[in-house]
C-alpha positions, 0 to 999 in steps of 0.5 A: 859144557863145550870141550873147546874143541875148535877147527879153523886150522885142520890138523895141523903138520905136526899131526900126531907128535905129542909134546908134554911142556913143563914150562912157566912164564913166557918163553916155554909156554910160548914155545908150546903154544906154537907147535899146538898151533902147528897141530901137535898135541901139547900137554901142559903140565902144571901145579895144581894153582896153575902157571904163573901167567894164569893168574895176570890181571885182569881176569873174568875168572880166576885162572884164566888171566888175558895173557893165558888166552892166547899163551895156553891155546891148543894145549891140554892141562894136567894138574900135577904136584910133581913134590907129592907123592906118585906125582913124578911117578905120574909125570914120567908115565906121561913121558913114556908116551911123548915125542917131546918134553918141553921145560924151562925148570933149571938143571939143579930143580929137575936133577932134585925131582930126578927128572934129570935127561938120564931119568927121562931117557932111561922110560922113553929113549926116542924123547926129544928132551928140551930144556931151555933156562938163561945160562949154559948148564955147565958154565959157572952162571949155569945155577943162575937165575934169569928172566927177560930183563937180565938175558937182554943185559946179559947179551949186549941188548941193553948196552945197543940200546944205551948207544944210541940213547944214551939209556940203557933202557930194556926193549919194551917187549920180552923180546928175548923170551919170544925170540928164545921160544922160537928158537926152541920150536927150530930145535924141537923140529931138528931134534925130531927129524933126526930121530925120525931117521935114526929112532934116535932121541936126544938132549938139546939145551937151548941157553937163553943168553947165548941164544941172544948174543949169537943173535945180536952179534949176526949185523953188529960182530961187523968190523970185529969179525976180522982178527985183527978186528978192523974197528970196534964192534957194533954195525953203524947204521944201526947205532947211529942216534939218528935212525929214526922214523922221518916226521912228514907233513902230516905224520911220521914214516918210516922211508928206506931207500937202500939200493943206488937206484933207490937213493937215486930216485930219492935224491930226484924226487925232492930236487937234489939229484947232484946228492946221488954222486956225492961221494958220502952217499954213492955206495952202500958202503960210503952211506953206511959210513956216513950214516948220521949226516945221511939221516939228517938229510933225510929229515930235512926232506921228508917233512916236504910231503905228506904221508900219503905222496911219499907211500905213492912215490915209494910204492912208484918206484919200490922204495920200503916205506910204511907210515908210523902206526900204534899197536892198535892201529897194526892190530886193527888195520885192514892188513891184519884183519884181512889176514886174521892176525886178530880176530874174534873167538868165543871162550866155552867158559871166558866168552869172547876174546881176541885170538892173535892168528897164526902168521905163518900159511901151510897150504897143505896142513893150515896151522890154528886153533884146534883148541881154546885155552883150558882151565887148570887141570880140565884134562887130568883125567882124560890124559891119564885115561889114555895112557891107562894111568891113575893121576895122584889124587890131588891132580884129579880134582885140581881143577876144580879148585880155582886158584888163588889170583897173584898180584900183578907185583908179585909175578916173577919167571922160574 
């Protein structure tokens, strides 16, 4: 049987760092997946019936989910039932050889299992430790539980949202998992290039819901950030109900004119050049203040031209602008081909899927797929071989046992 060995990415910068992830759902997982990409050895472990994203319809074998695919790519799988006996035991031997342990379990979960920092540290002292959960472990909320939704609630995100529609609808993506797991991956590599100059390992806690209101404060703290504050909070370009994409002719882009000379050019080309020294619209700061009235304007004019004349105007005259596309569209235009941003792959036991591409280019150390997502506990063994450990009983045969697939209603974050 194919080891799902693959090698489009070479090795990888990260070459060498061995990051044991205890992690469920998105934000770990993801978090992982990006330092496999980057070329570190990720080991997954997991219970025996797997992580909860396996088991996401539809799937062609129990187990191997759509979102696993991508999710679980350049990691290995160890089954463990870290309750059961010799499990934690087997866990921190694993640590004993790691550079970095990766964990969304809550505080209380792993002081429970003695897995706490001080546990780990007292087996491996140069650990990058990470946990990551929704709340500051020493705040009053630090026991709570919280998943993409709540953070977003939780962080000012869904009250934006309800200022400029009048809904306080969630982002319709689990924007605040990803954007966390990045954040973990920044923190990973910090933490790893102080102990490379000291040997020094250390804690780092990255609470999701700070993570998210330090970064929907970076524009809209705006003109709070003075004491006393200078108006209300919240940045008014961003939150005025008419920023939107601008129908067209025959669709709908999205146009931003930004510098003077941007808006100048603009106001020229659809015959209002008088409009580039109206004093609401002369400065950056006078059409930030008058926002509204500048985003009807814009409507107004941009239906005069179709789609492809103003991309020609505004590639002319260096004006962003890009035409309004679907998800399929993005995934699937000449653009992301050509870069690899979505390509075909060939499972050894899924067959073929679509592989989301590494964004970022190394030209040294290309980051990729060096392997495709395992099945639960395929590598068991082969880990605990490595580090001349026996794994419980239970975890070495964990594999093959398929687990029992979840309802998709019945799927909840740790």
């Amino acid at each position: 049987m194919s080891t799902g060995r693959e090698t489009d990415g070479g090795v990888g910068p990260l070459h060498g760092v061995r990051v044991v992830e205890l992690a469920s759902v998105i934000m770990g997982p993801y978090a992982a997946q990006q330092l496999g990409d980057l070329g570190a050895d990720v080991i997954k472990v997991e219970p025996p019936t797997g992580d909860l994203t396996r088991h996401y319809p539809p799937t062609r074998s129990p187990g191997m989910g759509v979102i696993t695919l991508n999710l679980n790519r350049n990691k290995r799988s160890v089954a463990l039932d870290l309750k059961a006996p010799g499990g934690r035991d087997a866990l921190l031997a694993l640590l004993a050889s790691a550079d970095v342990f990766l964990t969304n379990v809550r505080p209380q979960a792993l002081r429970r299992l003695d897995l706490a920092y001080e546990d780990v540290a007292a087996v491996n002292s140069g650990l990058v430790y990470l946990n990551a959960q929704g709340f500051r472990s020493d705040s009053p909320l630090g026991g709570h539980a919280a998943y993409d939704d709540v953070v977003q609630a939780a962080s000012g995100l869904v009250w934006l949202n309800e200022q400029v529609s009048g809904v306080p609808h969630y982002v319709p993506t689990v924007l605040a998992d990803k954007i966390c797991g990045l954040v973990i991956v920044q923190s990973v590599l910090a933490a790893l290039h102080h102990r490379d100059r000291t040997g020094q390992g250390q804690h780092v806690e990255v609470p999701m819901a700070d993570t998210m209101l330090a970064f929907n404060l970076v524009e809209h703290l705006a003109a709070a950030t003075l004491n006393p504050p200078e108006g209300p909070i919240g940045y008014p370009r961003a939150l005025s109900p008419r920023r939107a994409a601008s129908r067209t002719a025959d669709g709908w882009m999205c146009i931003l004119p930004y510098s003077d000379r941007n808006w100048r050019d603009f106001f020229a080309f659809v015959g209002r050049p008088e409009l580039a020294d109206d004093p609401r619209f002369a400065s950056y700061a006078a059409r930030v203040h008058n926002a509204d009235e500048l985003y009807v304007l814009v409507g107004e004019f941009t239906t005069r031209h179709t789609n492809a004349q103003w991309q020609e105007f505004c590639d002319a005259t260096s004006i962003p602008a890009a035409p309004v596309l679907s998800l399929t569209e993005a995934a699937t235009s000449a653009y992301a081909t050509e870069g690899g941003l979505l390509r075909e792959a060939e499972h050894p036991t899924e067959g073929g899927y679509r592989l989301i591409g590494q964004p970022v280019r190394f030209w040294a150390t290309p980051a990729g797929l060096h392997r495709h997502c395992p099945r639960v506990g395929e590598h068991t063994e082969e880990v605990f071989a490595e580090i001349g450990h026996r794994p419980p009983a239970r975890a070495t045969n964990s594999h093959q046992q398929p687990p029992t697939p979840v309802p998709a209603d019945r799927i909840e974050a740790p």
